[in-house]
MARSEKE-138698 format. One record per residue: residue in three letters; x, y, z of N, C-alpha, C in turn. Coordinates in nm, 2 decimals, always signed. Last residue first. Layout:
<banus>
     r     n.xx     n.yy     n.zz    ca.xx    ca.yy    ca.zz     c.xx     c.yy     c.zz
   ala        X        Y        Z        X        Y        Z        X        Y        Z
...
</banus>
This chain:
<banus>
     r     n.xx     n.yy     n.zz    ca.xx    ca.yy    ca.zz     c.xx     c.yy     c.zz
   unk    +1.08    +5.69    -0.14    +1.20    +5.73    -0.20    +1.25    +5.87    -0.16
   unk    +1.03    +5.47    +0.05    +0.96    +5.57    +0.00    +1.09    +5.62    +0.00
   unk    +0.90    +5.11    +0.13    +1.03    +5.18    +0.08    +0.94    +5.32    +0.03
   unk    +0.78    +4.89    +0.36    +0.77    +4.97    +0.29    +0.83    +5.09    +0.24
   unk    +0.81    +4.70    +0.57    +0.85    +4.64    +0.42    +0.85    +4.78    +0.32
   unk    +0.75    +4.77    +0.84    +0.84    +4.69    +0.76    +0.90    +4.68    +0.60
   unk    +0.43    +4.79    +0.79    +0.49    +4.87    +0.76    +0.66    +4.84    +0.73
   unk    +0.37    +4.49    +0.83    +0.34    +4.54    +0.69    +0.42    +4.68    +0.70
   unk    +0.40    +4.35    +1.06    +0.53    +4.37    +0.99    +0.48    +4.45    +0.85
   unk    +0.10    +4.38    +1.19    +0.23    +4.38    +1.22    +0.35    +4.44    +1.17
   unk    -0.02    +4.21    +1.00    -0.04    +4.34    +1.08    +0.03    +4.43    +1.12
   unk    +0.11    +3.93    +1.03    +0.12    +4.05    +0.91    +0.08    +4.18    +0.93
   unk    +0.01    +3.88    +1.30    +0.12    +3.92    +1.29    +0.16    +4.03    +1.18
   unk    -0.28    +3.89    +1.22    -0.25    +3.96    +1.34    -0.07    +3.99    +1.29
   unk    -0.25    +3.62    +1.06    -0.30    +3.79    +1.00    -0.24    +3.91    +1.09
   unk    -0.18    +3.47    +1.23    -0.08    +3.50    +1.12    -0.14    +3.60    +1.04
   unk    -0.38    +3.42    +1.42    -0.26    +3.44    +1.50    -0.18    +3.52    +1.39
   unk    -0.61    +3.35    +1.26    -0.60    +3.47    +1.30    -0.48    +3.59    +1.35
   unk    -0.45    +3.19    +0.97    -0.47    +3.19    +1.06    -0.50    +3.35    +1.14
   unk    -0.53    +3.20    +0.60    -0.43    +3.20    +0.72    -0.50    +3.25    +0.82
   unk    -0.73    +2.90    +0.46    -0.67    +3.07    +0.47    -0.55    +3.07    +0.60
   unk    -0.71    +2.67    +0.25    -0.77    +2.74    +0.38    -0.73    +2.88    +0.36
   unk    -0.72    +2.37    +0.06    -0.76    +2.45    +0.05    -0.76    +2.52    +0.20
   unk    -0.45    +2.11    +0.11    -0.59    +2.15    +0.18    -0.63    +2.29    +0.16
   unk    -0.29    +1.85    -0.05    -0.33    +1.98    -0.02    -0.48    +2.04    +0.00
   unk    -0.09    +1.61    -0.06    -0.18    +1.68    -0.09    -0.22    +1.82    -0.01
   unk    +0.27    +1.52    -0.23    +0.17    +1.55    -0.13    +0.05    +1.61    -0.09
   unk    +0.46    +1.49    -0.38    +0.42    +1.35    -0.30    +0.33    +1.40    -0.18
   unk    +0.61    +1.66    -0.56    +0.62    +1.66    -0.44    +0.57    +1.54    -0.34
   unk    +0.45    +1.60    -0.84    +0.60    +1.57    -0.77    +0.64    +1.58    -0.66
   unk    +0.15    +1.65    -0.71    +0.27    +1.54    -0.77    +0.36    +1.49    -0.76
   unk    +0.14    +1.86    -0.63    +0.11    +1.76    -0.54    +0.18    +1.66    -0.55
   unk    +0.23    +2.04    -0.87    +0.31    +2.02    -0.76    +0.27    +1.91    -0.63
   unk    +0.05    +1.96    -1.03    +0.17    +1.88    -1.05    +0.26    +1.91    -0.93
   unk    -0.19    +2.09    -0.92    -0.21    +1.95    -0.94    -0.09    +1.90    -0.94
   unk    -0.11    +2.36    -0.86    -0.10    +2.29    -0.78    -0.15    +2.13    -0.79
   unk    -0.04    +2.45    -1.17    +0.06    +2.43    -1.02    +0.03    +2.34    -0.91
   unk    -0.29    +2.43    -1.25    -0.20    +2.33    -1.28    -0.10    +2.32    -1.19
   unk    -0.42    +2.59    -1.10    -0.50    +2.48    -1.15    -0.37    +2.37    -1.14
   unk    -0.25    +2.78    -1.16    -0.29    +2.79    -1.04    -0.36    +2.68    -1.08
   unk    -0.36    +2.84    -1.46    -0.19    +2.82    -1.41    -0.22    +2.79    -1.28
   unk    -0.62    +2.92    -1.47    -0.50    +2.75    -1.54    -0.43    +2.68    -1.46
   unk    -0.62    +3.13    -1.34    -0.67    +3.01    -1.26    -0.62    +2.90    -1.32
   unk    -0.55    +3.30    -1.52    -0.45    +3.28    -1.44    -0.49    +3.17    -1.33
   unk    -0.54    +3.25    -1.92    -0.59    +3.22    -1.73    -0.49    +3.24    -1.66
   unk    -0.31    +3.34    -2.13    -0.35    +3.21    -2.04    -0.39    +3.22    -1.89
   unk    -0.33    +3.42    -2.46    -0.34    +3.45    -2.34    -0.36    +3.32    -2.27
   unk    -0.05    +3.26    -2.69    -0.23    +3.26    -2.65    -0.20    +3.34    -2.52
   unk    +0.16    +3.07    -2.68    +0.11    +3.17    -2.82    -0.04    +3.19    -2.76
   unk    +0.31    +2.95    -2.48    +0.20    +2.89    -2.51    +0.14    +2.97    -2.65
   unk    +0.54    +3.14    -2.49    +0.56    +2.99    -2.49    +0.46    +2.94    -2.50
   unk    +0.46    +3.39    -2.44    +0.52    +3.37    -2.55    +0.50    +3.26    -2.57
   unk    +0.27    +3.33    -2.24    +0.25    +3.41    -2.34    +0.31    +3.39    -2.43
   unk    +0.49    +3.31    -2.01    +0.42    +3.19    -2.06    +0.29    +3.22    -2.16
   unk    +0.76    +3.47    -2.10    +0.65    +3.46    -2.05    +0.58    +3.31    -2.09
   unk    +1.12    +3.55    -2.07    +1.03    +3.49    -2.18    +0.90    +3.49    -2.06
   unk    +1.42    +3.73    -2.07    +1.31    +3.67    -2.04    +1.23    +3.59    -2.13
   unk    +1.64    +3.84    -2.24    +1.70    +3.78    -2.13    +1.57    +3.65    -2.05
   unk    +1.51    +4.03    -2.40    +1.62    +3.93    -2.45    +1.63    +3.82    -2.38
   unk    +1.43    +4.24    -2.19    +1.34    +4.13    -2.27    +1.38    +4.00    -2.36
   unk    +1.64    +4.38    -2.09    +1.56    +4.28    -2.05    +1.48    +4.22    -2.09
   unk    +1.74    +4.57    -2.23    +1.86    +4.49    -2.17    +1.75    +4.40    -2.10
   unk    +1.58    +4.66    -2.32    +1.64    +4.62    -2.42    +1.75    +4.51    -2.36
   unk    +1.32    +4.85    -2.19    +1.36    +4.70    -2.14    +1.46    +4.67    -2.26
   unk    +1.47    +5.17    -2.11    +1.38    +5.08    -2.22    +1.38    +4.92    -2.10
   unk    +1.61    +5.32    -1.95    +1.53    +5.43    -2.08    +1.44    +5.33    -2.11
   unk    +1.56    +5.25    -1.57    +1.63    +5.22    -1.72    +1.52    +5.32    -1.82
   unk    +1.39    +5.27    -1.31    +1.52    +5.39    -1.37    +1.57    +5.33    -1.48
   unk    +1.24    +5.08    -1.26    +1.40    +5.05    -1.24    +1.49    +5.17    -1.27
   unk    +1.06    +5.18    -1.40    +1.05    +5.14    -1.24    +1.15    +5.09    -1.23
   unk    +1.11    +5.15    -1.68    +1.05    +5.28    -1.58    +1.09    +5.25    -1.45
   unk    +1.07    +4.86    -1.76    +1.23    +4.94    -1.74    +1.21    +5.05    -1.65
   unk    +0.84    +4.78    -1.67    +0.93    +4.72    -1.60    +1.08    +4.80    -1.58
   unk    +0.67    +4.98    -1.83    +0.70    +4.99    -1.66    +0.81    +4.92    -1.61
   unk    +0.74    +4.93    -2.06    +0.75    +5.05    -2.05    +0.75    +5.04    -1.86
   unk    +0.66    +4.63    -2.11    +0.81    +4.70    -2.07    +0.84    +4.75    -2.07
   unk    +0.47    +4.39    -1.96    +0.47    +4.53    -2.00    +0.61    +4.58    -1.98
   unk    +0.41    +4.10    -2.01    +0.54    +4.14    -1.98    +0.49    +4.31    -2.05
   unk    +0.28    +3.76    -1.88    +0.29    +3.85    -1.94    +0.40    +3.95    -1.93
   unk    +0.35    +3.58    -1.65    +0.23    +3.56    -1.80    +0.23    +3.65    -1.94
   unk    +0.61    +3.44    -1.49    +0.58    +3.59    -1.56    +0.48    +3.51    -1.68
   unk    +0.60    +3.41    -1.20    +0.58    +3.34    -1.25    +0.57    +3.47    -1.41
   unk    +0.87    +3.45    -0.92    +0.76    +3.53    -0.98    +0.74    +3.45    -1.12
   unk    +0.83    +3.28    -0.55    +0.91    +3.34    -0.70    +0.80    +3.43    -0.78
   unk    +0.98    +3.24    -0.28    +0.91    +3.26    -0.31    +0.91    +3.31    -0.47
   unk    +1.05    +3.00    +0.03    +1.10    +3.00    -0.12    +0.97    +3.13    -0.20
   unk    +1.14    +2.97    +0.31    +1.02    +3.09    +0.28    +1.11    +3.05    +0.13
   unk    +1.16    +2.76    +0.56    +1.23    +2.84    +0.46    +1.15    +2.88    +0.40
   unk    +1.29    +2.66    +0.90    +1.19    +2.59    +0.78    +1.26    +2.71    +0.68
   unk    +1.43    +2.65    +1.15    +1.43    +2.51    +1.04    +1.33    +2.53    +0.92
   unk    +1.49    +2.96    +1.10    +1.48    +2.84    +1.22    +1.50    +2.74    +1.11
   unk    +1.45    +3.02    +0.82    +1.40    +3.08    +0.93    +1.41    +2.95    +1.02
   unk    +1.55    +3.14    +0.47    +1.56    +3.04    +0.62    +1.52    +3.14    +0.78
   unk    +1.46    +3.22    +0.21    +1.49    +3.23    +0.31    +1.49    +3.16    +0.40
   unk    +1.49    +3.31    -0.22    +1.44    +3.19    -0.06    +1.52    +3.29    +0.08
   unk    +1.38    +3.32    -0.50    +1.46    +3.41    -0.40    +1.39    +3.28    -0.25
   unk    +1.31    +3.35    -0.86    +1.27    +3.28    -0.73    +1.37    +3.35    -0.66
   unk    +1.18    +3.41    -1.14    +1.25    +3.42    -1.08    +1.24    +3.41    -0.94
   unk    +1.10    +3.19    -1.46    +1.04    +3.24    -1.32    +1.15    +3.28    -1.26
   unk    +1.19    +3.24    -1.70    +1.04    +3.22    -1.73    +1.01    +3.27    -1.58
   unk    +1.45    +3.32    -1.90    +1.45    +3.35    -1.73    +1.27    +3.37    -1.77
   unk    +1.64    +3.14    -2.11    +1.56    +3.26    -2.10    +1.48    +3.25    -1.97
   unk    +1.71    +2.94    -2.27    +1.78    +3.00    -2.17    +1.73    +3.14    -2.14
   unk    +1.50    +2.78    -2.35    +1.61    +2.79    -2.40    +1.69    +2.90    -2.37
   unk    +1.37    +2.91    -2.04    +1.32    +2.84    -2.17    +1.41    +2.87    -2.24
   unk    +1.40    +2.78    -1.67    +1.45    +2.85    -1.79    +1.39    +2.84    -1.87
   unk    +1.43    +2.86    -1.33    +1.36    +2.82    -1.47    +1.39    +2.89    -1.60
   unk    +1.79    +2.81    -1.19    +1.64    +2.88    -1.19    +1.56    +2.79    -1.35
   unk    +2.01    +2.71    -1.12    +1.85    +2.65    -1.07    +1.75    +2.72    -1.05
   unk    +2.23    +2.99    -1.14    +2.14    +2.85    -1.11    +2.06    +2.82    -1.03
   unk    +2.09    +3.28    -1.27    +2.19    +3.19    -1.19    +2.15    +3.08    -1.18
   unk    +2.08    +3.58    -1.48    +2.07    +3.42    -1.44    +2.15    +3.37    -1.31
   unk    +2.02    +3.91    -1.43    +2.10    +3.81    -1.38    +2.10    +3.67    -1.34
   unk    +1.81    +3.99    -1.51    +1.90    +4.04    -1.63    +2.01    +3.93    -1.51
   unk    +1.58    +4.00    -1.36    +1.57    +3.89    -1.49    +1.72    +3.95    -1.57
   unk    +1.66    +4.16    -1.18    +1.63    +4.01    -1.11    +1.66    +3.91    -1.22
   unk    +1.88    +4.51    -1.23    +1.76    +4.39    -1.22    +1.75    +4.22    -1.20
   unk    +2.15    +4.56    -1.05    +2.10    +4.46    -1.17    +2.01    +4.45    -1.15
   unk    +2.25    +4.73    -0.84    +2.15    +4.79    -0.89    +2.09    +4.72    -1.00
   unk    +2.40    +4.70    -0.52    +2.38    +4.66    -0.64    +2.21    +4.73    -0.77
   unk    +2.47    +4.82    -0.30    +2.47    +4.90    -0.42    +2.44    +4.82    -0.55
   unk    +2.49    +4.63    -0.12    +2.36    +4.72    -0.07    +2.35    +4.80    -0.24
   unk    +2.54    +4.31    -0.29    +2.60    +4.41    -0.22    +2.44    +4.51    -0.23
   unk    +2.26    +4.02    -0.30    +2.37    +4.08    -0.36    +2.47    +4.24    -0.28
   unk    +2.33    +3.73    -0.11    +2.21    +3.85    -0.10    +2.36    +3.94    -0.18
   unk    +2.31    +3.40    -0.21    +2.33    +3.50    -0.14    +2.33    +3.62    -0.18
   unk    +2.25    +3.22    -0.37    +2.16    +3.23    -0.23    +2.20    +3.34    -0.15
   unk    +2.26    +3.03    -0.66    +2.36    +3.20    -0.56    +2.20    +3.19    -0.47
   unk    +2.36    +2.73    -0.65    +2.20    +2.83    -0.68    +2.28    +2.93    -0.59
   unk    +2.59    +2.63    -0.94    +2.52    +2.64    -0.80    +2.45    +2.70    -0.82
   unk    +2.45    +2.47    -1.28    +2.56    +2.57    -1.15    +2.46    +2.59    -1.04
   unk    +2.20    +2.49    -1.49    +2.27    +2.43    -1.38    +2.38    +2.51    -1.30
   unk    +1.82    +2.57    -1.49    +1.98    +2.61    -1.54    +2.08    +2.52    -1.45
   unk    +1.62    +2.39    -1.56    +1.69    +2.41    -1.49    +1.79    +2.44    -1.53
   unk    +1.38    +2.41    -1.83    +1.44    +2.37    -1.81    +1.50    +2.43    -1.63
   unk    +1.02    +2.41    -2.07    +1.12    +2.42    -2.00    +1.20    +2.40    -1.92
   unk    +0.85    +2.42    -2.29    +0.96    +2.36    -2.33    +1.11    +2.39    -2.22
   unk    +0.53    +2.37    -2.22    +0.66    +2.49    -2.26    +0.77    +2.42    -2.22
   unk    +0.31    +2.31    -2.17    +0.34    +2.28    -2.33    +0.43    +2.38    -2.31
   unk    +0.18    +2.25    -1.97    +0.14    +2.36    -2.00    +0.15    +2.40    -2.19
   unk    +0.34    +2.06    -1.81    +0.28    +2.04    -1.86    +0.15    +2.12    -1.95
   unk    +0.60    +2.27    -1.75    +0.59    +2.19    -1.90    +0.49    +2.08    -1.95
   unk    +0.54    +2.35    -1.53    +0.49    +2.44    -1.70    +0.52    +2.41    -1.83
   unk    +0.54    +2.16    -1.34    +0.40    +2.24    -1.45    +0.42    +2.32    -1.50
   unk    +0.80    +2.11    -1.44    +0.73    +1.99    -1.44    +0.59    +2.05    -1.39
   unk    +0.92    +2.33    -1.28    +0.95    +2.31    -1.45    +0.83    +2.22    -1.47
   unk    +0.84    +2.33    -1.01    +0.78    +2.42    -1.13    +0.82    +2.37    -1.29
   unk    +0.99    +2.11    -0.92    +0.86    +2.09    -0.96    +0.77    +2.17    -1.05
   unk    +1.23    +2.26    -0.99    +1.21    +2.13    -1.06    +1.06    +2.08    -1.04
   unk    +1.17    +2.43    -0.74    +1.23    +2.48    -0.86    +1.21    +2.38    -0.97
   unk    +1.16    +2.24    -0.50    +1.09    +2.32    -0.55    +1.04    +2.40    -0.68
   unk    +1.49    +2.13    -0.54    +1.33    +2.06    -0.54    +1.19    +2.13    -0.60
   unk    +1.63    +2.36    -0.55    +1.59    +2.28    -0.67    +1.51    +2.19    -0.66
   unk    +1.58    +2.43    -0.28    +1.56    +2.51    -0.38    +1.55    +2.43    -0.52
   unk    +1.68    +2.20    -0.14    +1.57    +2.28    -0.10    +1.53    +2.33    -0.24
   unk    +1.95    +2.21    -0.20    +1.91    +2.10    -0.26    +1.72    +2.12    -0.25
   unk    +2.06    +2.44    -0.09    +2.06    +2.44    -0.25    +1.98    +2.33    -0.27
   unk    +1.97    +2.38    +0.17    +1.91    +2.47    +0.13    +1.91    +2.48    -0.07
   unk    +1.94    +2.03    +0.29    +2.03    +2.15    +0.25    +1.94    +2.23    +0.17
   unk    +1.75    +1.87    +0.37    +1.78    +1.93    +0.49    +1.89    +2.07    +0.38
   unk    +1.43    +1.86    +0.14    +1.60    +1.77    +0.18    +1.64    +1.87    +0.28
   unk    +1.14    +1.78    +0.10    +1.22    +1.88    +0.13    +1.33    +1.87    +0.20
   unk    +0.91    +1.66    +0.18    +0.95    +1.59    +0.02    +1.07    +1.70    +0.04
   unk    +0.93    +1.60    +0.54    +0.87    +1.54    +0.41    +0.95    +1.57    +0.28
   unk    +1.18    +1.74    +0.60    +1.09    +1.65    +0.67    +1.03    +1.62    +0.53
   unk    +1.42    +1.88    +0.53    +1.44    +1.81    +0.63    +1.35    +1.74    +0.66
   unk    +1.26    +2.21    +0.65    +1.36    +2.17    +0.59    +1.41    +2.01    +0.65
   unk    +0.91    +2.32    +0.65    +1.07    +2.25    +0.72    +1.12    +2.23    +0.62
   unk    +0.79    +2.62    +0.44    +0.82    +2.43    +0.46    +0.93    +2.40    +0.56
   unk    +0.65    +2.77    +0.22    +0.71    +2.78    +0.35    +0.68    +2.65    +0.38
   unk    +0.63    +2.90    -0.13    +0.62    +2.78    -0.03    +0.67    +2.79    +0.09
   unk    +0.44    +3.07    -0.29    +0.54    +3.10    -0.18    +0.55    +2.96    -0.15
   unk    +0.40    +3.28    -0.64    +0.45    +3.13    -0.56    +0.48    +3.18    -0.45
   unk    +0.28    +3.53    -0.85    +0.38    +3.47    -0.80    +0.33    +3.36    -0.69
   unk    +0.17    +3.54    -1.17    +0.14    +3.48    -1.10    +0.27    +3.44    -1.01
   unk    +0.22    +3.84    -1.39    +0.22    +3.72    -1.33    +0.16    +3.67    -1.19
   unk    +0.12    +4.14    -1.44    +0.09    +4.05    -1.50    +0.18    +3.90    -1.50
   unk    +0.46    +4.23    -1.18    +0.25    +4.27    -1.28    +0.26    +4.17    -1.41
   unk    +0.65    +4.36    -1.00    +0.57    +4.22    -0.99    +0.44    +4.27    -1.11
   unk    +0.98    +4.40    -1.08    +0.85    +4.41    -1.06    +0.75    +4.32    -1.12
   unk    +1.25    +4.36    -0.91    +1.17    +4.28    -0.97    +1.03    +4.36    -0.96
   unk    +1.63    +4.34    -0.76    +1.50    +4.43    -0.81    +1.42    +4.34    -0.97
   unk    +1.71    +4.02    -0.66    +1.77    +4.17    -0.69    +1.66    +4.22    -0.76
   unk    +1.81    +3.81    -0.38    +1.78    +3.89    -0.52    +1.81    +4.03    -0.53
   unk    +1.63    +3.77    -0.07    +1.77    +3.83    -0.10    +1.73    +3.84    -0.27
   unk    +1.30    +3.83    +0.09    +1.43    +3.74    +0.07    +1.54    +3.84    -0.05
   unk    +1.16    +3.98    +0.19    +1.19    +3.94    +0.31    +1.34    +3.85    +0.26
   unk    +1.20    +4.32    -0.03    +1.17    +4.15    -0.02    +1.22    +4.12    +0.11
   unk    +1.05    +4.63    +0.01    +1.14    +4.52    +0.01    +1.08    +4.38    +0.06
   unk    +0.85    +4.83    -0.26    +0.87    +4.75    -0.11    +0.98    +4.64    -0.14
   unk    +0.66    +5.08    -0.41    +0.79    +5.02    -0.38    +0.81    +4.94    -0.23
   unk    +0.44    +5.07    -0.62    +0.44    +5.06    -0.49    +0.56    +4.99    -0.51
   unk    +0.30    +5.27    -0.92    +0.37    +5.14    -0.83    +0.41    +5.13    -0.71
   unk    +0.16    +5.50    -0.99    +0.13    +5.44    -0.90    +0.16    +5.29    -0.85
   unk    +0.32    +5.63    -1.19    +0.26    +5.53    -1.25    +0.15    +5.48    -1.13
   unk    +0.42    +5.86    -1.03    +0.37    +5.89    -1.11    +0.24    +5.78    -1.15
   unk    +0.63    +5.65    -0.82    +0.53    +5.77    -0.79    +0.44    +5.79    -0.87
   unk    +0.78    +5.52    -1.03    +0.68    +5.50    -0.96    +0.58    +5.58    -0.88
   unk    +0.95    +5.78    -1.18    +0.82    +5.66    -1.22    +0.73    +5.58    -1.14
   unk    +1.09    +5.83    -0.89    +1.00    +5.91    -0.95    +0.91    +5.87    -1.11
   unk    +1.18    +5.60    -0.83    +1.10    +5.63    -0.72    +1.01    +5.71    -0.87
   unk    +1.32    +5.35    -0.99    +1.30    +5.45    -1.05    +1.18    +5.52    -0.92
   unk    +1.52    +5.15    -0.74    +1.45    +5.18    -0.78    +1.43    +5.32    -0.85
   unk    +1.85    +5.11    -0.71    +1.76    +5.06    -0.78    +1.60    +5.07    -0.81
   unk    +1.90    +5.25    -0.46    +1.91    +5.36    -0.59    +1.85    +5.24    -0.68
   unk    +1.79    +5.14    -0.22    +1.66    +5.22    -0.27    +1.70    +5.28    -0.40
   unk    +2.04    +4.86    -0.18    +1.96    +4.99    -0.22    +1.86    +5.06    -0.28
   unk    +1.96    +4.51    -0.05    +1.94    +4.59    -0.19    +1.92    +4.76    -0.18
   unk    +1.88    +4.32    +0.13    +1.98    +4.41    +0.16    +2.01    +4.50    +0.00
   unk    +1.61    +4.21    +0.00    +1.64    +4.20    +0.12    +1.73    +4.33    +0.16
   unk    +1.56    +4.34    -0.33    +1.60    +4.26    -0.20    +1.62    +4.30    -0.11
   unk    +1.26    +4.52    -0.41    +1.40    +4.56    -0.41    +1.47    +4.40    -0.28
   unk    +0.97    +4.56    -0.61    +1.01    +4.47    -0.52    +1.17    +4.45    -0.55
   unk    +0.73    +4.73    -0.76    +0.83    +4.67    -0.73    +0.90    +4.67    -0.60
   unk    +0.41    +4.65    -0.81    +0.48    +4.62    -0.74    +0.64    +4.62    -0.74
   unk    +0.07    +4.73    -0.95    +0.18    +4.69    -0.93    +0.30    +4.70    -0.85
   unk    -0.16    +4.76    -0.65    -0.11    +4.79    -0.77    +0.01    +4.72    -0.80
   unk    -0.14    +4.42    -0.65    -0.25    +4.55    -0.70    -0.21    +4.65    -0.62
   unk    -0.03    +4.08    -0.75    -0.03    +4.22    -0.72    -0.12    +4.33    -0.72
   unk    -0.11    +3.76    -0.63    -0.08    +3.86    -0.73    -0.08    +3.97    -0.68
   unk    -0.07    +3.42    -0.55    -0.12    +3.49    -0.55    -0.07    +3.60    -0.63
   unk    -0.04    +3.11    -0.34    -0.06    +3.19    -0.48    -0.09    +3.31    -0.49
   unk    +0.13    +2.89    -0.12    +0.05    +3.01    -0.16    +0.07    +3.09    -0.30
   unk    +0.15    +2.64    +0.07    +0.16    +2.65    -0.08    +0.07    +2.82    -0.10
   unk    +0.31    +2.52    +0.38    +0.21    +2.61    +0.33    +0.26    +2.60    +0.14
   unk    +0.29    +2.33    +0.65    +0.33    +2.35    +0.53    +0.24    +2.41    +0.43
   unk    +0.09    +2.40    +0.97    +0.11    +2.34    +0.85    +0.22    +2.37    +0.72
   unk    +0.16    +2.63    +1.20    +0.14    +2.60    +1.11    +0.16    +2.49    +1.01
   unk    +0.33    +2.60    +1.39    +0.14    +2.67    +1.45    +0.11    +2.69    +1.34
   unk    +0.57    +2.52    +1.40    +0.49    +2.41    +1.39    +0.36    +2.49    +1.44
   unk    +0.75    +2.75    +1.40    +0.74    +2.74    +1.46    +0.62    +2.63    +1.51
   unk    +0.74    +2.77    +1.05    +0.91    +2.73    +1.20    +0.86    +2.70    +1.27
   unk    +0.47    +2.83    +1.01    +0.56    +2.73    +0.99    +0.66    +2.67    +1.06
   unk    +0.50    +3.10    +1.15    +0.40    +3.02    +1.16    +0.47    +2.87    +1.18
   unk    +0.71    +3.25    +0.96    +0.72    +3.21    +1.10    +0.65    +3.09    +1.18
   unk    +0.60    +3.20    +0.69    +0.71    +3.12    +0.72    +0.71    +3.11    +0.86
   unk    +0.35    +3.37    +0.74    +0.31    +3.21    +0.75    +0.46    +3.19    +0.78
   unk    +0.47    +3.64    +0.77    +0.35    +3.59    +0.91    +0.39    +3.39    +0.88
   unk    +0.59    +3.65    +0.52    +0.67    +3.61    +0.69    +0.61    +3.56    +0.79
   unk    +0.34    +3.67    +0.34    +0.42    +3.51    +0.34    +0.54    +3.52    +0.50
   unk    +0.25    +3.89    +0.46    +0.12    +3.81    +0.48    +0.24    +3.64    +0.47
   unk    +0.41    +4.05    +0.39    +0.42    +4.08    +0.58    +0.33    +3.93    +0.57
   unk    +0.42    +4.11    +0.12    +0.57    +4.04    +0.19    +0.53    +4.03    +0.32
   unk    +0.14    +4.16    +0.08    +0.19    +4.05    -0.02    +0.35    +3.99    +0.10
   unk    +0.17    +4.40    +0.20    +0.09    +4.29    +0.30    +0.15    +4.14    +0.18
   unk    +0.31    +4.54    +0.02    +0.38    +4.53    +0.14    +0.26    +4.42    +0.24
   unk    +0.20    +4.56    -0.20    +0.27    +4.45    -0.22    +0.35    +4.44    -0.04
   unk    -0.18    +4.44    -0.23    -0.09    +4.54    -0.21    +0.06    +4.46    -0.14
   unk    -0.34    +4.12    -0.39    -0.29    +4.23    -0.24    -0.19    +4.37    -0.28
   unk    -0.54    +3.96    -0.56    -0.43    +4.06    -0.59    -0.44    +4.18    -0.47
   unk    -0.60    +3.66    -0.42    -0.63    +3.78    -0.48    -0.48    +3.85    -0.52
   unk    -0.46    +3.33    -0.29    -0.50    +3.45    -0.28    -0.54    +3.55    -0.41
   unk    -0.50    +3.07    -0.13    -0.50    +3.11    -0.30    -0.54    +3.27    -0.30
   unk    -0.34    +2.83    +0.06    -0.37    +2.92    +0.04    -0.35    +2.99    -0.08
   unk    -0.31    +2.49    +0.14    -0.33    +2.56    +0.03    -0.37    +2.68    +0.07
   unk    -0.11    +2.31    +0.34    -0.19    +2.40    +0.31    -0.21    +2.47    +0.20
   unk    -0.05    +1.95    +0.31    +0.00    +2.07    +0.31    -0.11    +2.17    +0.27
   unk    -0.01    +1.63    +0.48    -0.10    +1.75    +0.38    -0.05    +1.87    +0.42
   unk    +0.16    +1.34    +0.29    +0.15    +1.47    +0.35    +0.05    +1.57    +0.32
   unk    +0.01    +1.05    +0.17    +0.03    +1.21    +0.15    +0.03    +1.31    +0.25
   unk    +0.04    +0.74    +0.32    -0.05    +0.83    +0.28    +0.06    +0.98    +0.26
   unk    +0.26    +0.46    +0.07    +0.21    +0.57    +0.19    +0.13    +0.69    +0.19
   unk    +0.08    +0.20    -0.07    +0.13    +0.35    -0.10    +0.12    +0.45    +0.03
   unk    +0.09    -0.12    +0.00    +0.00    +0.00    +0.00    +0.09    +0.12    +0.00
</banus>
C-alpha cells in the first residue's frame, strides 16, 4: 500500500498590495518554523503593481519618480535577489521544514526541489522548459547593487532555451524556509524598465520569456494555479488542503506590513 500524503496548506490568494503581499508570506514562514502551522503553498498577485528591491538591496535601484507617477508601490523582499516588478504574473510561496517530508535538509538542494517541480508544471502547459545548472547563488547581492532580477541568471532557476520564465529568491527561518518566485504571463516593458530607472527593457526582454510567448495565447491565471497545484502535489508527494491564514498569522502581518515599505 502507497504511503498516505503529506498534507500541506493551500492558500490562493487575490491581488494584495505589495507590502501585505511580503508581511502576509513572513506571518506564514514564521507560523511554519514554529509548527502553528502546516506547510504552506501560496498563490497569489499584485495590485497595484509592485516593485520589489531585496532584502539588503539599495533604494538607488528603484526609478522612485516613475513609480510615484505610474502608482507602483515600492517594497522590500523578506528574501535576498535583486529588483523585480511584480504585474501580469502569478507569484508562488512555499514555506516548509527543511528536512521533513518531500524537502531535503540542504538549502541548495531545498531550492531545486521546488524549482524542478515548477519546470514539471509548466511543462505540462506545453513549454519547453528547463533548470539552469551551477550552484543556486543564495546569497544577497551588495547594498549598491543595482541589476535587475531577470538580467541576472543563476542556477536552478527556470528557464526556456535560456531565457528567465520564473525568478525565485528563498529564506531560512529556524528550520523551515520561505522560497518565493515570480511566475511571468505576461510582460509590460514600458513599466518594468521605468520602475528601475532604465530608458527601455532592451537589456531585458532578451533575457526573459513569458508563458504568453511559450504557449502563443493568453492564459488564465486560474489554469496556471490549476495546474501548479495538481503537478506540484505530484512531484512533491503530497496533498493539499484549500484554507486561509490563521487569526494568529494575520494579526502578525499586521504587524510587519509597515516593515516592508520603501519611499524614496
Amino acid at each position: 500500500m502507497a504511503p498516505e500524503s503529506a498534507s500541506w496548506r493551500l492558500i490562493i490568494d487575490g491581488d494584495l498590495p505589495g507590502a501585505r503581499n511580503m508581511a502576509r508570506d513572513v506571518a506564514i514562514l514564521e507560523a511554519v518554523s514554529e509548527a502553528e502551522a502546516p506547510p504552506t503553498l501560496r498563490l497569489y498577485g499584485w495590485n497595484p503593481p509592485c516593485l520589489t528591491l531585496g532584502r539588503h538591496q539599495g533604494p538607488e535601484a528603484a526609478g522612485f519618480d516613475f513609480c510615484l507617477a505610474e502608482g507602483i508601490d515600492v517594497v522590500r523582499r523578506p528574501t535576498g535577489g535583486r529588483a523585480l516588478l511584480h504585474h501580469l504574473e502569478l507569484t508562488y510561496a512555499v514555506a516548509a521544514p527543511l528536512g521533513k517530508g518531500p524537502l531535503p535538509r540542504g538549502l541548495q538542494d531545498a531550492y531545486r526541489r521546488i524549482c524542478g517541480a515548477l519546470v514539471r508544471a509548466v511543462q505540462a502547459l506545453g513549454v519547453d522548459a528547463e533548470l539552469t545548472g551551477g550552484d543556486v547563488n543564495l546569497q544577497l547581492p551588495g547594498p549598491q547593487s543595482t541589476v535587475p532580477c531577470f538580467e541576472a541568471p543563476a542556477g536552478g532557476e527556470v528557464v526556456v532555451r535560456g531565457r528567465k520564465l520564473i525568478g525565485s529568491a528563498m529564506r531560512a527561518h529556524g528550520s523551515a524556509i520561505l522560497q518565493h518566485g515570480a511566475i511571468l504571463i505576461d510582460w509590460d516593458g514600458r513599466l518594468q524598465a521605468g520602475s528601475m530607472g532604465l530608458p527601455d527593457d532592451s537589456s531585458l526582454r532578451p533575457r526573459i520569456t513569458t508563458m504568453r510567448d511559450e504557449v502563443g495565447r493568453d492564459l488564465e491565471r486560474s489554469k496556471l494555479e490549476q495546474t501548479l497545484v495538481e503537478v506540484i502535489a505530484e512531484n512533491l508527494g503530497i496533498g493539499f488542503q484549500p484554507d486561509r491564514p490563521s487569526d494568529a498569522e494575520r494579526s502578525r502581518e499586521q504587524q510587519l506590513i509597515a516593515s516592508f515599505t520603501i519611499t524614496g
